[in-house]
LOVEX-512887 format. One line per 5 residues: number of its first residue (from 0); their letters; for each residue x, y, z of N, C-alpha, C. Coordinates in pm, 1 decimal. Example, Ala and Ser with C-alpha at 12.3 -4.5 7.8 and 13.67 -1.06 7.14 Angstrom:
2
0	as	1319.0 -569.0 780.0 1230.0 -450.0 780.0 1320.0 -330.0 780.0  1285.0 -225.0 708.0 1367.0 -106.0 714.0 1290.0 3.0 787.0;
***
This chain:
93
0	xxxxx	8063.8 12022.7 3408.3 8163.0 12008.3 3513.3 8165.7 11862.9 3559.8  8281.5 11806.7 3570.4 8297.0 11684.1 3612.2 8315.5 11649.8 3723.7  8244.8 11531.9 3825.2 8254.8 11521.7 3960.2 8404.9 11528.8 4032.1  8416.8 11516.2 4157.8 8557.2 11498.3 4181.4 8559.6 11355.8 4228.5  8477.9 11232.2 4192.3 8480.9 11091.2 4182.9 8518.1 11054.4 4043.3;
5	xxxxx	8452.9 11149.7 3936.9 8501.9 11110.1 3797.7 8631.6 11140.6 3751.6  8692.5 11220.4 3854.5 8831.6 11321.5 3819.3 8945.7 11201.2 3855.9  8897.4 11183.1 4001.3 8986.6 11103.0 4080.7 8982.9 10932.5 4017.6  8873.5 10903.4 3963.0 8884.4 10781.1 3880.0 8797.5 10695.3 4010.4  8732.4 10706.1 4100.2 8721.6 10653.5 4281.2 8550.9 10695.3 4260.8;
10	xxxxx	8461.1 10563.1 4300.1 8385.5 10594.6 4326.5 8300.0 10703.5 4456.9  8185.9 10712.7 4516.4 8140.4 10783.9 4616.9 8162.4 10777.8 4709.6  8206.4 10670.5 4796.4 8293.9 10599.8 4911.5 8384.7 10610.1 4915.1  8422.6 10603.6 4837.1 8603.7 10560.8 4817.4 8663.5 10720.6 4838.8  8560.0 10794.5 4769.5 8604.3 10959.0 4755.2 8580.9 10993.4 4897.9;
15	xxxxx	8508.1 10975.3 4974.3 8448.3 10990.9 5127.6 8567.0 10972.2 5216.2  8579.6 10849.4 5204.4 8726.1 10787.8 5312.8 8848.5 10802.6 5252.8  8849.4 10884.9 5151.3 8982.5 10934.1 5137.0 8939.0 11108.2 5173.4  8897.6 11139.9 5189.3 8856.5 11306.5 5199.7 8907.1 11274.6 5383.5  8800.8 11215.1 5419.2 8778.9 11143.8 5543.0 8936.2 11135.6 5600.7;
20	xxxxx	9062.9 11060.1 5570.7 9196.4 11003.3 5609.2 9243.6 11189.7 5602.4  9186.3 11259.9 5487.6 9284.6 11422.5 5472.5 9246.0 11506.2 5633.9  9076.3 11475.5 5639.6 9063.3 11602.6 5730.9 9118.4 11523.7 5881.3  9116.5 11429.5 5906.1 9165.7 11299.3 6026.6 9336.8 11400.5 6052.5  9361.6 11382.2 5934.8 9547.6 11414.3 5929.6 9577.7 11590.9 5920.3;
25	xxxxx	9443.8 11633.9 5924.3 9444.2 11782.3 5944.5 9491.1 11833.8 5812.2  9505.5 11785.9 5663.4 9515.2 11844.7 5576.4 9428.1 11888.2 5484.6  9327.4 11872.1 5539.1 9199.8 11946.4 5466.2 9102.6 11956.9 5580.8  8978.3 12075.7 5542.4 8856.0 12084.1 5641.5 8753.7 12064.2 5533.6  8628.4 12046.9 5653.9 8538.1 11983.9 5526.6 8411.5 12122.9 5625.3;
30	xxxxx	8342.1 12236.7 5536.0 8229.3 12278.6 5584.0 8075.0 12302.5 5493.9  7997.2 12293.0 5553.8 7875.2 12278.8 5499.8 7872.9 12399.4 5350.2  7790.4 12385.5 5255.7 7812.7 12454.7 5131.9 7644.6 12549.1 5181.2  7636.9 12693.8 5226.1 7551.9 12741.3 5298.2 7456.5 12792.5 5150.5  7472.9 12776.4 5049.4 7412.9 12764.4 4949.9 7341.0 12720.1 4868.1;
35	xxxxx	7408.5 12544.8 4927.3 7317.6 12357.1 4930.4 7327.8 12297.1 4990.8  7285.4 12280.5 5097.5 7297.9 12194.1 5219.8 7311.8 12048.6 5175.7  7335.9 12032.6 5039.5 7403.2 11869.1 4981.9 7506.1 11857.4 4971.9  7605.9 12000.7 5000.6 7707.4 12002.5 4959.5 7778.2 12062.7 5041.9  7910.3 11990.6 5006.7 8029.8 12070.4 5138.9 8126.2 12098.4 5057.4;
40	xxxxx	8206.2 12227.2 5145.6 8284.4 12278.1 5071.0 8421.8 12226.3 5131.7  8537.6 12186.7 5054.5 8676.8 12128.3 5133.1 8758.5 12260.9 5085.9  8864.9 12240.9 5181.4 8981.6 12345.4 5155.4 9098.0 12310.1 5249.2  9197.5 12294.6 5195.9 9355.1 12296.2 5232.4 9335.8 12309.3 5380.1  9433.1 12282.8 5445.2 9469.4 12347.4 5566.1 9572.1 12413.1 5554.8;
45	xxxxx	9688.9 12495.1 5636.6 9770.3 12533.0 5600.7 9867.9 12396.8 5572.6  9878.9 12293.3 5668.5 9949.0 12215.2 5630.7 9931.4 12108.5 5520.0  9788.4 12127.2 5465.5 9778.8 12065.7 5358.6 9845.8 12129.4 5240.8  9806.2 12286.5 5257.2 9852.8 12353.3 5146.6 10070.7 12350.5 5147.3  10100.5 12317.4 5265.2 10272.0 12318.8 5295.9 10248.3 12129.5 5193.7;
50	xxxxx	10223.3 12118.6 5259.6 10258.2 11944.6 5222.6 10235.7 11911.1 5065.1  10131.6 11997.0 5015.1 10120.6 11998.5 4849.7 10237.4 12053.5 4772.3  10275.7 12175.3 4816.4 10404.1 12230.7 4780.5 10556.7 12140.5 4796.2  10529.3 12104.4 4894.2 10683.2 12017.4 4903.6 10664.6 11897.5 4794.9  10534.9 11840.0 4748.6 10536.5 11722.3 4709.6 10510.7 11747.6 4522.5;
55	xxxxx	10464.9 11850.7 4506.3 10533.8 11928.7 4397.7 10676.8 11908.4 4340.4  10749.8 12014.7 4466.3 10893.7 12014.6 4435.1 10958.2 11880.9 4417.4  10895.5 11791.4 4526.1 10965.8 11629.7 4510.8 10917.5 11600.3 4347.7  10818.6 11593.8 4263.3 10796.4 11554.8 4167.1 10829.6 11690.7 4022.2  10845.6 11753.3 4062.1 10946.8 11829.4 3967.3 11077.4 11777.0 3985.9;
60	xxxxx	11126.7 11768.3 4095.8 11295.2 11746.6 4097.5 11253.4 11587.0 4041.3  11245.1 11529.3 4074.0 11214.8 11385.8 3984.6 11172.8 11406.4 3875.2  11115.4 11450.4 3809.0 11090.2 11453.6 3660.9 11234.7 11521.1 3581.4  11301.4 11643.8 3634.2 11414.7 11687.6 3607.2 11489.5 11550.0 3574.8  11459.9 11470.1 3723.1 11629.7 11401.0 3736.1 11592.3 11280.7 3606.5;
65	xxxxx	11496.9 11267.1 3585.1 11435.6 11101.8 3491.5 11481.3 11178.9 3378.1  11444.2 11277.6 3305.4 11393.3 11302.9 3193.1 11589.9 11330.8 3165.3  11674.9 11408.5 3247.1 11795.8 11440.2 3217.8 11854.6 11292.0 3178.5  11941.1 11342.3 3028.9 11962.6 11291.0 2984.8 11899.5 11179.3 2892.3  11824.6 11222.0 2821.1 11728.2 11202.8 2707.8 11702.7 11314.5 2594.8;
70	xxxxx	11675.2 11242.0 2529.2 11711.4 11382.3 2422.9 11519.1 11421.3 2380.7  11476.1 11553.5 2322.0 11370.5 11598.6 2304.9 11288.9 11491.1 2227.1  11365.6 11455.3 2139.1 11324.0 11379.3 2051.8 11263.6 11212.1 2139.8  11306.4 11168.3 2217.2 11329.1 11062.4 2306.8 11210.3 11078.7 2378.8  11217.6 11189.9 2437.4 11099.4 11222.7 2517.2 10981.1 11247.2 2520.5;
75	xxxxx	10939.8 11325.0 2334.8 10831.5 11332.0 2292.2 10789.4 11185.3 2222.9  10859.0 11057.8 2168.5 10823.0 10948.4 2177.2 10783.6 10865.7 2286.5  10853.6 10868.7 2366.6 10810.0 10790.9 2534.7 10650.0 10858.5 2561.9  10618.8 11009.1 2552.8 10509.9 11046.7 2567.0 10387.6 11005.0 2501.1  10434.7 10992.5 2355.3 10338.3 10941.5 2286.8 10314.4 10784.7 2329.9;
80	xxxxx	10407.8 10727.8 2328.7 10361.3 10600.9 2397.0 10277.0 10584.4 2478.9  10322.6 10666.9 2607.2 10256.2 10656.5 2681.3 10132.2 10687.9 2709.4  10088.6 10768.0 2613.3 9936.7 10846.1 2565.3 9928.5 10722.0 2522.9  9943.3 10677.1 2411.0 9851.7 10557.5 2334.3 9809.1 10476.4 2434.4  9918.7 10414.3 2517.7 9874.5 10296.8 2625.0 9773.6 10351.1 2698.4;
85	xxxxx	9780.9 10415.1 2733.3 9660.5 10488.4 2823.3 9513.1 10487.6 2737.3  9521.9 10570.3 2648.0 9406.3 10568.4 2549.0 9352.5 10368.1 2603.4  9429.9 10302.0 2518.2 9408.7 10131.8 2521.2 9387.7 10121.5 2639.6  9424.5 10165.7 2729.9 9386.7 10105.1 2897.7 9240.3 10146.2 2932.0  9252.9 10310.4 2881.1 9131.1 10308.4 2918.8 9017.2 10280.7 2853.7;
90	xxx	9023.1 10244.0 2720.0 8936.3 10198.9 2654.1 8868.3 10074.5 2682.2  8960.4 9974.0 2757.4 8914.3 9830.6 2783.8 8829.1 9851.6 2892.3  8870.9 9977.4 3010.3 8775.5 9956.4 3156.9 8630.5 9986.5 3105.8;
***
């Protein structure tokens, strides 16, 4: 299982004060993990869980609106591109 610092690409801090800015803004809670006291468990708030959903739909309807008008063929090249570059990007960090 992979950390959620290795997921997010963000070291241990960085993962902290951004967890930190969610529960501040009431979109996440943070409670003790009563199983490992090293560990806490996070979870949505309701308005975290509203605010994920809308920002979904914003990035579906944007992907709709980009991708319309391109053809399959178009699109599965741009992808591959964009896989390769990535591969190369991340190969250099």
């Amino acid at each position: 299982m992979t950390s959620p610092q290795t997921r997010l690409e963000k070291d241990k801090n960085s993962t902290k004060a951004l967890v930190d800015r969610l529960i501040k803004k009431e979109l996440l809670t943070r409670q003790k993990d009563d199983s490992d006291k090293r560990f806490y468990k996070l979870q949505a708030t309701p308005a975290g869980i509203f605010l994920t959903k809308e920002l979904a739909k914003l990035d579906y309807d944007f992907m709709r609106e980009t991708e319309s008008g391109l053809t399959d063929e178009e699109l599965t090249s741009f992808t591959k591109t964009l896989t390769r570059l990535e591969e190369k990007i991340t190969a250099k960090l």
